[in-house]
C-alpha positions in Angstrom: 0.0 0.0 0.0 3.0 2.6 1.1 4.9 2.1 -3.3 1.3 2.4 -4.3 0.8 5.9 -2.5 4.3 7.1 -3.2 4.0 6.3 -6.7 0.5 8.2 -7.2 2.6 11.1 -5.3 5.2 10.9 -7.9 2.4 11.1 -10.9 1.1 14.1 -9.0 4.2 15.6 -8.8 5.2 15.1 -12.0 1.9 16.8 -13.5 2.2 20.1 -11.3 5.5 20.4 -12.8 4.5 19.8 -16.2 1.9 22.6 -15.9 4.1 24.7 -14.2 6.3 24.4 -17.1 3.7 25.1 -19.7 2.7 28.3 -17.3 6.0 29.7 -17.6 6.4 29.3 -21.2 3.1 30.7 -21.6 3.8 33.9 -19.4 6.8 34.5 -20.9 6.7 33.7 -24.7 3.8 36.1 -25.1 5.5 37.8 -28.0 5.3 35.0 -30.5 2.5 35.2 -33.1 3.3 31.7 -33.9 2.6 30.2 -31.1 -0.5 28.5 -29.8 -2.8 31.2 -27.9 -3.0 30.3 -24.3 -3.7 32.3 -21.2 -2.3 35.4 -21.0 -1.1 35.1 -24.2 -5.1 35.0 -25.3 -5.5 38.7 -23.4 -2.7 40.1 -24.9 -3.3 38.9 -28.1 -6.8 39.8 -28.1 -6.2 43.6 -27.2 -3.1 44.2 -29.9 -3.5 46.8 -32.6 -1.5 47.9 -35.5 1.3 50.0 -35.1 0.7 53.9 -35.1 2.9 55.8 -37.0 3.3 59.0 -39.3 5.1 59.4 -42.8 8.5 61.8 -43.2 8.1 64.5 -45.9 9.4 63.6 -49.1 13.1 65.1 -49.7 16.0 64.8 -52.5 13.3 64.7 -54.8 14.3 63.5 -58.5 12.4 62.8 -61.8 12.6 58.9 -60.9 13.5 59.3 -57.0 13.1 60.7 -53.7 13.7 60.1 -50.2 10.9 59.5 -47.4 10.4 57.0 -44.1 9.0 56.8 -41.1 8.3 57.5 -37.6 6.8 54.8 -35.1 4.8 56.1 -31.9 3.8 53.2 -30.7 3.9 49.3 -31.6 0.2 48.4 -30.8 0.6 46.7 -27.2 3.1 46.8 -24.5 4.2 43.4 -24.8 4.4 43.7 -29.0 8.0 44.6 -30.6 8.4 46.4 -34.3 9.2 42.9 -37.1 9.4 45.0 -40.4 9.0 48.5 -41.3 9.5 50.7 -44.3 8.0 52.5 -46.9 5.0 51.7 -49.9 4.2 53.3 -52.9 1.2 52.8 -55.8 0.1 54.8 -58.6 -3.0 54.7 -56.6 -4.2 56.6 -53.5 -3.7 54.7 -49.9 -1.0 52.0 -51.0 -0.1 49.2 -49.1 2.9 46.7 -49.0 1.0 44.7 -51.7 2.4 47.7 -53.9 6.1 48.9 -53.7 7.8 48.7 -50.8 11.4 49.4 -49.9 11.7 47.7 -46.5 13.9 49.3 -43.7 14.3 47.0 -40.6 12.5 47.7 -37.0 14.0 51.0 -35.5 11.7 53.5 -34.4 12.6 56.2 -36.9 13.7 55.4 -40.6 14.6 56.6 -43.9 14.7 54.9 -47.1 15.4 55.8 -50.9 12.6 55.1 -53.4 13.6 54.4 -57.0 12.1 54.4 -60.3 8.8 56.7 -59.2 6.3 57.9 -62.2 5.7 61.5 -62.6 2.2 61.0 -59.9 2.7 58.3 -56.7 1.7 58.1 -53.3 3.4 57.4 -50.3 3.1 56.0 -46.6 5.3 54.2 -44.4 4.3 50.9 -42.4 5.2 49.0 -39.7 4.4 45.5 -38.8 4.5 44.1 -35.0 5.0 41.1 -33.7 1.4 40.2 -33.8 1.3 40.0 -37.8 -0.3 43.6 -37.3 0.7 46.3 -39.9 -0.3 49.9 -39.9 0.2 52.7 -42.0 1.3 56.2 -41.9 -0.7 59.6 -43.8 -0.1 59.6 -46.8 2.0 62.0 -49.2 0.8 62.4 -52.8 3.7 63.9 -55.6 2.9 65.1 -59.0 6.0 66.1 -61.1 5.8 69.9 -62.0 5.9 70.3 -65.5 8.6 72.1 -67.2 9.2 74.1 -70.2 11.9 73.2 -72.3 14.3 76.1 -72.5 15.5 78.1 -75.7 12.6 76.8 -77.6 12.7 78.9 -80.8 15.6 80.5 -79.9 18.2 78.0 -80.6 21.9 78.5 -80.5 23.6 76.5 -83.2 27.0 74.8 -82.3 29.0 72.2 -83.0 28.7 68.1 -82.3 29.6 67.8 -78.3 31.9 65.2 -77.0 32.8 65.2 -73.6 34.6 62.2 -71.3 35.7 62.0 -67.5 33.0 64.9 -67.0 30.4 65.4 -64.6 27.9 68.4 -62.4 27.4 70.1 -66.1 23.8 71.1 -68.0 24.0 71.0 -71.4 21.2 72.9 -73.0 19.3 75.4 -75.3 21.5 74.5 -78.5 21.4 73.4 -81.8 23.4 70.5 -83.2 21.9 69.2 -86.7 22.6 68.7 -90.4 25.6 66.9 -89.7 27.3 63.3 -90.4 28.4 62.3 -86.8 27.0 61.5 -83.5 25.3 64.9 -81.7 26.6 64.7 -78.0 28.9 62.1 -77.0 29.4 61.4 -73.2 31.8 58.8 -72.0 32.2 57.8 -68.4 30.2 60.7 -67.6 27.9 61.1 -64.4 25.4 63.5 -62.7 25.0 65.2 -65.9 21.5 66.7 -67.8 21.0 67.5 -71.3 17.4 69.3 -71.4 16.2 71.9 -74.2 18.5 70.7 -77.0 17.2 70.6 -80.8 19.0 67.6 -82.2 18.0 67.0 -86.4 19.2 65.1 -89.6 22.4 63.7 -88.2 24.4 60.9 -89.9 24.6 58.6 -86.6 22.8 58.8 -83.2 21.2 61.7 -81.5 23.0 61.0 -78.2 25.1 58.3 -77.5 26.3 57.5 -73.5 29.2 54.8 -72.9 29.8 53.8 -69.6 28.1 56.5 -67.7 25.5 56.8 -65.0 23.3 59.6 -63.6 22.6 61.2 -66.6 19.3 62.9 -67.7 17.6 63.6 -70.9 14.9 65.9 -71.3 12.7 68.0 -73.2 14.6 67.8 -76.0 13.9 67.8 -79.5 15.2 65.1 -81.9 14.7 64.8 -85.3 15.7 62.7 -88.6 18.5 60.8 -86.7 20.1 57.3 -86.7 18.6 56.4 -83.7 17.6 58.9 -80.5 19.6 57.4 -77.6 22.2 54.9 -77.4 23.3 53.9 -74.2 25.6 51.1 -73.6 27.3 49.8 -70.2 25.7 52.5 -68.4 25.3 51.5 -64.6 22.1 53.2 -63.6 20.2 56.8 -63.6 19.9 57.1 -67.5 16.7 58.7 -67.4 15.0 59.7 -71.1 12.1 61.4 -70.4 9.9 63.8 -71.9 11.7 64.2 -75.3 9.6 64.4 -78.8 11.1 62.2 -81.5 10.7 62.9 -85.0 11.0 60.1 -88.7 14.3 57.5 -86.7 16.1 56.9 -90.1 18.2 54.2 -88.9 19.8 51.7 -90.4 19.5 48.5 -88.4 20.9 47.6 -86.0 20.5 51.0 -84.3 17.3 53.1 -85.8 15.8 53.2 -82.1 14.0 55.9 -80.2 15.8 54.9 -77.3 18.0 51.7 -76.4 19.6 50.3 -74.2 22.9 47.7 -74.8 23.8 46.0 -71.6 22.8 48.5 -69.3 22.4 47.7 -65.5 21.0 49.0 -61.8 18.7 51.2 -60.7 16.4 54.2 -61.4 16.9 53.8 -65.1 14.0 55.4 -67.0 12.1 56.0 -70.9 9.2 57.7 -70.2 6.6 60.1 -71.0 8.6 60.6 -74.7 6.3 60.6 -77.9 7.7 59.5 -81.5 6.1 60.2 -84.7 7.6 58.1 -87.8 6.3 59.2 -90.7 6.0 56.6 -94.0 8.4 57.1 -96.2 10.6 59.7 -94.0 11.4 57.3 -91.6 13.1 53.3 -91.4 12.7 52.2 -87.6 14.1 48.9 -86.1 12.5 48.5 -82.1 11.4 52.1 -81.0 12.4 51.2 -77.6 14.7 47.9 -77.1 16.1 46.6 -74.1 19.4 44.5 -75.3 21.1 42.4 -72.4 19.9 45.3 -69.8 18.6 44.8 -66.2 17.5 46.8 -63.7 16.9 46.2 -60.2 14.3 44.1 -58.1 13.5 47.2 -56.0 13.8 49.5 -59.5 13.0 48.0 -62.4 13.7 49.8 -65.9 11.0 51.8 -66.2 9.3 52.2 -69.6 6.3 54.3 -68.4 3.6 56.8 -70.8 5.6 56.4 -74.1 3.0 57.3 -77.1 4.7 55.9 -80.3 3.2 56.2 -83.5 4.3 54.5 -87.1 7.0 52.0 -87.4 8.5 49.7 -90.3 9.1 49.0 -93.2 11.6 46.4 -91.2 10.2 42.7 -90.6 11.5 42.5 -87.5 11.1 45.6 -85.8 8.1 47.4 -83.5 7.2 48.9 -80.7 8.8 48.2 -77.3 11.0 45.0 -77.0 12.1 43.6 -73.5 14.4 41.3 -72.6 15.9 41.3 -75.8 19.4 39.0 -75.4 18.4 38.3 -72.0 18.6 40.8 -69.0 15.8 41.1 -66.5 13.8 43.7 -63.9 12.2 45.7 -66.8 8.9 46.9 -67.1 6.5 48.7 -69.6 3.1 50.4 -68.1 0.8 52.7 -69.7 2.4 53.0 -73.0 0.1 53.8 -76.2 1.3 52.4 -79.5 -0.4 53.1 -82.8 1.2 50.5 -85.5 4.2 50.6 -84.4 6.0 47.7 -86.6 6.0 43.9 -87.3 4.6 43.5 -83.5 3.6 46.2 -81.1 5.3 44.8 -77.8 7.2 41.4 -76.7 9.3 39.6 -74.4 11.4 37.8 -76.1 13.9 36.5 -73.4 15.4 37.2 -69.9 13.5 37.2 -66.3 11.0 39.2 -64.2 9.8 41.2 -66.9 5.9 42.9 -66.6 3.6 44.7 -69.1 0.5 46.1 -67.5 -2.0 48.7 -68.8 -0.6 49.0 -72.4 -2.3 50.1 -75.7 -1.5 48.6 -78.8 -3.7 49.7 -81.8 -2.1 48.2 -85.4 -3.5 47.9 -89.1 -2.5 45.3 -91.3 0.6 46.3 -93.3 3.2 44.1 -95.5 5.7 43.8 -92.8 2.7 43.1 -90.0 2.3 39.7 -88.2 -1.5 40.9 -87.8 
């Protein structure tokens, strides 16, 4: 009778212990989401909320990037830490981190760079605690200001411009045309902008940039040229935008609005440019190609609000080609085509490519595949 009694004392024992395990690890593991609810764990739980927080001002502000983030007030509970933070941003109002997102970490106060922005976004910062909540900040709407391209009309005529090892300059309100060369020239050039320029009937391309990054291009006008832009090896910031393109002559392979020829990183940009090709004025290849170029997961190339119009007589040319030789990260939106070549837009290689919200409109021609 005295081993059965000491070993139904033992049993006893052993279950107040086992429950005064699972107490403790109740009590004090109330921080895990993961974990099954229990206890206290259920209160605390059950009385979380999202994190407040309010969104910093938008600063540095560039065509394609600006600088905002974050500041957290409170994480939603006493017993909830900060798991992920950063900052969204959509092309429509109240975004959330199903839309862009550059993530920061978990401190209180942040700042983070966002890249490859259209000319209207929207911002707010989030935060996400420990509970799987997420809130969000006010949010900041930017609309790019437009601007007037200067010396229109009033042109000063000069010679072709090559420049290398150059940066901090603004080239702009000139001339360059009826000539047999390249217009501007930049090699291993950075942080520059070319804007206002009248480029026309030159034997090779418009602009050509080798190995440079941070440059700009905008408002200009270009006209009965090889091709518009040519950039090769250029390791981010080549930003086209807002330039009219007149009658691309060519010949293949360049006769491009814009290329780019294994060109890589972020906040690279064509967008917002028209082009006009008239028949018989005018021999285009791809109006915008993407040759062995990638951009970033965070920035894809961005080839945003184009409107192209005429392309051909080539059988192998059109409107916007991606992933051309490979490359990856590149992306065309909102981009209005009228027959614009053999095809109006393709993929035909490399990874993580999107086309969303594009309008193609085409007639049957001889060199058509419709």
């Amino acid at each position: 009778m005295k081993k059965r009694t000491e070993k139904l004392t033992g049993i006893l024992l052993l279950g107040l212990l086992a429950l005064g395990i699972q107490s403790c690890t109740t009590a004090n593991d109330v921080t895990d989401p993961t974990k099954p609810a229990t206890g206290v764990q259920d209160e605390y739980r059950r009385t979380a909320v999202a994190p407040t927080l309010s969104t910093i001002a938008l600063s540095a502000v560039t065509s394609t990037t600006a600088v905002s983030g974050g500041n957290i007030t409170n994480t939603g509970s006493s017993h909830a830490t900060i798991t992920a933070s950063g900052v969204c941003w959509g092309t429509t109002a109240n975004p959330t981190t199903a839309n862009h997102v550059v993530a920061s970490g978990t401190a209180s106060s942040f700042s983070v760079t966002l890249t490859g922005l259209p000319t209207t976004y929207y911002v707010r910062a989030y935060a996400t605690n420990s509970y799987g909540l997420t809130g969000y900040g006010n949010q900041i709407t930017y609309t790019a200001p437009v601007v007037t391209p200067t010396g229109t009309g009033n042109y000063t005529p000069t010679s072709p411009i090559s420049l290398s090892g150059v940066s901090g300059q603004t080239i702009s309100g000139k001339f360059i045309g009826n000539i047999s060369g390249i217009g501007i020239t930049l090699n291993n050039c950075h942080d520059m902008i070319i804007t206002g320029m009248k480029i026309s009937h030159t034997g090779r391309n418009a602009i050509n940039l080798n190995n440079c990054y941070n440059i700009t291009i905008t408002h200009c006008e270009i006209d009965s040229v090889q091709s518009g832009l040519y950039a090769v090896k250029c390791t981010g910031g080549i930003v086209f935008n807002y330039n009219d393109v007149k009658n691309i002559q060519g010949p293949f392979p360049q006769a491009q609005m814009a290329q780019f020829d294994n060109c890589s990183g972020a906040s690279n940009s064509i967008s917002y440019n028209t082009c006009d090709n008239q028949t018989g004025k005018s021999s285009t290849e791809d109006l915008i190609s993407m040759w062995m170029s990638t951009g970033t997961a965070a920035s894809p190339i961005m080839i945003n609000g184009n409107k192209l119009r005429g392309g051909g007589p080539s059988g192998s040319g059109g409107g916007i080609m991606l992933g051309d030789g490979g490359g990856g990260y590149q992306s065309a939106s909102n981009n209005i085509l009228v027959d614009p070549g053999q095809y109006g837009i393709a993929v035909s290689g490399g990874t993580n490519n999107v086309l969303q919200n594009n309008q193609i409109y085409g007639r049957s021609q001889s060199f058509t595949n419709v």
